[in-house]
Structure formats: structure tokens, C-alpha cells
N, C-alpha and C positions, 0 to 999 in steps of 0.2 A: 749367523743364526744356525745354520748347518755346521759348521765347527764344537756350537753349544748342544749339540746334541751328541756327536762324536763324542767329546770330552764326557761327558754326562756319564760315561761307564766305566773312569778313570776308575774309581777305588777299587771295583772288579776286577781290573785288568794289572798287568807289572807295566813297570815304568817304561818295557820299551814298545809301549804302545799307547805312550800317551797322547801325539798329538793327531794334525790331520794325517799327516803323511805317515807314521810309523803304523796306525790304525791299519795300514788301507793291507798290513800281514796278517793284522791281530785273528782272523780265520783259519790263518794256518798255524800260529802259533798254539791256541789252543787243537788243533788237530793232531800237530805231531807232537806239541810236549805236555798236554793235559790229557789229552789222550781222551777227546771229545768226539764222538764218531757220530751223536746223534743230526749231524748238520753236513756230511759228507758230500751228501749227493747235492747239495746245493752249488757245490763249486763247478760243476757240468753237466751239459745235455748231450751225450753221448748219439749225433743222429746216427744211422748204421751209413757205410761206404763200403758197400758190399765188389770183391773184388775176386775174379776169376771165376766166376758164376757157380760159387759157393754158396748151398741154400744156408742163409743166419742160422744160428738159434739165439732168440731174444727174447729176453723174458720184460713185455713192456709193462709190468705191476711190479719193478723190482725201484722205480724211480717216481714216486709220484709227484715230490717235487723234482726240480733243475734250476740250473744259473738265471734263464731265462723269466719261467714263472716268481720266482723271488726276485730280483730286479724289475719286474710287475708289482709285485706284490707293496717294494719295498716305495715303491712311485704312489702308489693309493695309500698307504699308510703315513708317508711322510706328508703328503697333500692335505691329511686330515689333523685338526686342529695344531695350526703350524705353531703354533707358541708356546706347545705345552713341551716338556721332557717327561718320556713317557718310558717304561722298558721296551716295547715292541718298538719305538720307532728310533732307540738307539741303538739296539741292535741290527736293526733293516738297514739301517744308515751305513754302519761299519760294513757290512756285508756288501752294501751297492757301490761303496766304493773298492772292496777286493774283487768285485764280480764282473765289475767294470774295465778292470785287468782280465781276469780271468777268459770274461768269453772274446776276448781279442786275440789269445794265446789260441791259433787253431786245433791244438791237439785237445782241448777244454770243451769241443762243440761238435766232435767226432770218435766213432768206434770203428776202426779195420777188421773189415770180415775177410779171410781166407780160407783154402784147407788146411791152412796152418791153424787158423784162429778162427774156428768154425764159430765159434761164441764171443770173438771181436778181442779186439788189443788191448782192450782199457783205458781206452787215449792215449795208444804209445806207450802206455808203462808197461807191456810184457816185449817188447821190442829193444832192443840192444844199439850201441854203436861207438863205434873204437874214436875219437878221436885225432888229427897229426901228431904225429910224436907217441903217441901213446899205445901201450900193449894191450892196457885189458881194456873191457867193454863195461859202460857206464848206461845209464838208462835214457832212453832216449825222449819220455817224456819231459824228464826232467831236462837234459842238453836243449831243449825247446824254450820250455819255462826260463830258460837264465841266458836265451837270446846267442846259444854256443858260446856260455860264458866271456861273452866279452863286454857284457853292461859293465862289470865289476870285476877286474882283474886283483890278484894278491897286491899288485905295487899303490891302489887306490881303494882298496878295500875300506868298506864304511860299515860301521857297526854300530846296533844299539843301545841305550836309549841316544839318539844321536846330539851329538854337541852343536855348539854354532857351525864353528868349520863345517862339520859334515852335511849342516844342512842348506849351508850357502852353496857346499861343492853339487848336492844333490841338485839344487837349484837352478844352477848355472848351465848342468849338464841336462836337465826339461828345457833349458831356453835355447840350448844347443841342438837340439832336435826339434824343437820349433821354428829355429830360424830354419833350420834346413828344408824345409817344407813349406814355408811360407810361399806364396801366392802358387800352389801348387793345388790341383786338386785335392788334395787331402781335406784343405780348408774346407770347402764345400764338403767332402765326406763327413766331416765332423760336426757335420750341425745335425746329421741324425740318431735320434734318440731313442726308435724302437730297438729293445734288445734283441729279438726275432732275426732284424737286419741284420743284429751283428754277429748274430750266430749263424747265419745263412754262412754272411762273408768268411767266416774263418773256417767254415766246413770247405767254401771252394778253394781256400789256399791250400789247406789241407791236402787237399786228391789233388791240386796242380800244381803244389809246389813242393809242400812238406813231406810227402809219402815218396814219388815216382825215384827219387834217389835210394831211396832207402828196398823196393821192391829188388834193386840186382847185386844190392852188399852193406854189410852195414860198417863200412869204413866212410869217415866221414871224410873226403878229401879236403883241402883249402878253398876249393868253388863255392863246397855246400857250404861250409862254415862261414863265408860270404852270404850267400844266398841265407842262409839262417838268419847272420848279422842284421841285414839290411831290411829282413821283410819284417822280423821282431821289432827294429826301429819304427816303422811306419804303423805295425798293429800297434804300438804303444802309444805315439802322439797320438791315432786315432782315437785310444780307449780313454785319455785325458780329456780329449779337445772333447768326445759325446758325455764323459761322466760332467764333465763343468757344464756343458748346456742342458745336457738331464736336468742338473741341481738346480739351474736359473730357472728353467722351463717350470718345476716343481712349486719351487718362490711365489714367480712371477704370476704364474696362474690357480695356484692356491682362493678360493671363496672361504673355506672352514676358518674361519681362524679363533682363535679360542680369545677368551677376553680376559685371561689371567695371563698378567706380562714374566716373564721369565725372568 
């Protein structure tokens, strides 16, 4: 049922984002190649992480929505007459499941206040860092967002609209990061559904995990690039395991339901 809603905005969209999984970019796709700006700030809550007791400047009317409020928003909407296809709640749908990603990525749920950046980082995109092996300096929200590029290296590179291969190998590689984590606390992590929670959570990894390297150089040695590895692995099966019980939770406790069958 939640798939038939997804799909619902196929003719809108190009074919590589037609199913559940290729959807879950279709936010950014139209950000960077339609060149859509009126939905930006939906993709983060920027809380402030004010550091070296630099007074902010913040302007809190510059965001009125965030990740947060729209994965709220998109939980009341889909709840409401669950059997119709409607535009607002196929759009909320795509969006809950990229934002679901999104506020796991902790640079997505955070601004760095300094004297450097008296008016904040921009979640890490005005922030730099070089790489092993590499010369020049590449953008450090991004090096975040692609988990220090090791989700998808050139030799396994997958591309879209994606074929069977690429979606059995995508496949196989969720079950891969699920077994690893199995009977681990995480399971437990993952049965919550406030997004609040999850935005808390990726503000504390933030200031103690993802920043304090970066505060005395922005060479990324082999350590961090582990530490990147490993802790993107675990915000990622968490942001699976809460978007799947969001969606059941949604289903399951759903009263609206409309009386025109789909």
C-alpha cells in the first residue's frame, strides 16, 4: 500500500526514481538537477552547536519548516484516509522516506558555531577536508553524506534507473548491515519512531564524534575515515529499521480510512 503511493508520482518523476528504493533520492534529484529550491530546508534542522563561546548569529525565521516538522507532518497525512492516492500524501511519502535518511546523517540535524563561523557551518558544507592519498580538499558535508565514500566504491558502482543485478546487490548489501547488528542494541534503537529522537541522536554524534577531529585539521587520516565508516553504517540500519516501523506503525494504527478502494 505504501509502495502504491510512492509509485503514484511516477509520470512526474524520470525513471530513475521509479521504485521504492530509487525514490527514497528523488528529493535531491530534483534539488540539484531541476533546480527545485522551494523544499530545501526540508532536508534539515540545523540545532545551533555553539563552540568556543562564540556569541551565534541566527536567524530562527529563516526555517519555518525542517526534516523534523515534515516527517511529522508526513505521519498525520499519510494516517489520513489511507486508501486514497492523493498529491500531498505522495509527495510526504517520498520525502519520509529521504528524510529518514537524512536526519540519521548527523551533519542533517546540526550548525557549528565558531569565530570562524560566527553564523554557523551549514551542516559542514562550508568546512573542507583532504582525504588519504589525496591533495586537494573536498567538502566535508558531503564526505559525511557518502559514509567517507566507502558505501559505493568505482569497482561496485551502481547506477540508475537500477537493473535487477543492482538491486539484488543493493539488497544483499541492507542484509549485510543488518546481520551485523543483529541481537545488538540497535534492534531495540530501531523501534523508535519520534523523529525529534532522531534528530537529538545525530546532533550528539555530531559534537562527539563527527566535529572534534575536524576542530585541529582538516586532513582526514585512516582512523577518522573508519570512525566515519562505521558510525554511517549504524546511523543507516537505524534510519531503515525506524522508517519500516514509522510505515507499520502508520498502517497499523491508521482509523481514517477512506472507502474508495485503490
Amino acid at each position: 500500500m505504501f509502495n502504491s503511493v510512492i509509485t503514484s508520482m511516477n509520470p512526474l518523476c524520470p525513471n530513475t526514481s521509479h521504485t521504492l528504493i530509487e525514490s527514497s533520492v528523488w528529493p535531491d534529484d530534483i534539488k540539484g538537477t531541476a533546480g527545485m529550491t522551494l523544499w530545501n530546508d526540508w532536508h534539515f534542522i540545523d540545532s545551533p552547536y555553539v563552540y568556543d563561546g562564540v556569541v551565534p548569529i541566527v536567524n530562527y525565521s529563516e526555517a519555518v519548516s525542517n526534516s523534523v516538522y515534515i516527517v511529522n507532518q508526513a505521519k498525520k497525512v499519510l494516517a489520513t484516509n489511507i486508501n486514497k492516492l492523493t498529491a500531498e500524501r505522495a509527495l510526504l511519502a517520498r520525502y519520509l522516506v529521504h528524510l529518514a535518511g537524512d536526519i540519521h546523517q548527523p551533519l542533517h540535524s546540526v550548525a557549528f558555531f565558531n569565530e570562524t563561523y560566527p553564523k554557523g557551518d551549514q551542516g559542514g558544507n562550508l568546512l573542507k577536508i583532504k582525504l588519504p592519498g589525496n591533495t586537494t580538499l573536498g567538502n566535508f558535508h558531503s564526505y559525511w553524506d557518502a559514509g567517507a565514500y566507502q558505501f559505493q566504491k568505482e569497482t561496485d558502482k551502481i547506477n540508475r534507473p537500477l537493473n535487477e543485478a543492482d538491486t539484488a546487490a543493493m539488497l544483499a548489501k541492507a542484509q549485510d548491515f543488518l546481520d551485523e547488528f543483529k541481537g545488538t542494541e540497535i534492534e531495540e534503537l530501531g523501534k523508535e519512531i519520534k523523529p525529534e529522537v532522531w534528530a537529538l541522536e545525530s546532533f550528539r554524534v555530531a559534537q562527539n564524534t563527527t566535529y572534534p577531529h575536524m576542530l585541529t585539521t582538516t586532513d582526514a587520516d585512516p582512523a577518522y575515515v573508519t570512525l566515519t565508516f562505521e558510525t554511517c553504517k549504524k546511523r543507516v540500519v537505524l534510519g531503515g529499521l525506524r522508517l519500516f516501523n514509522l510505515v507499520m506503525n502508520i498502517y497499523s494504527n491508521s482509523t481514517q480510512l477512506s472507502e474508495e478502494p485503490v
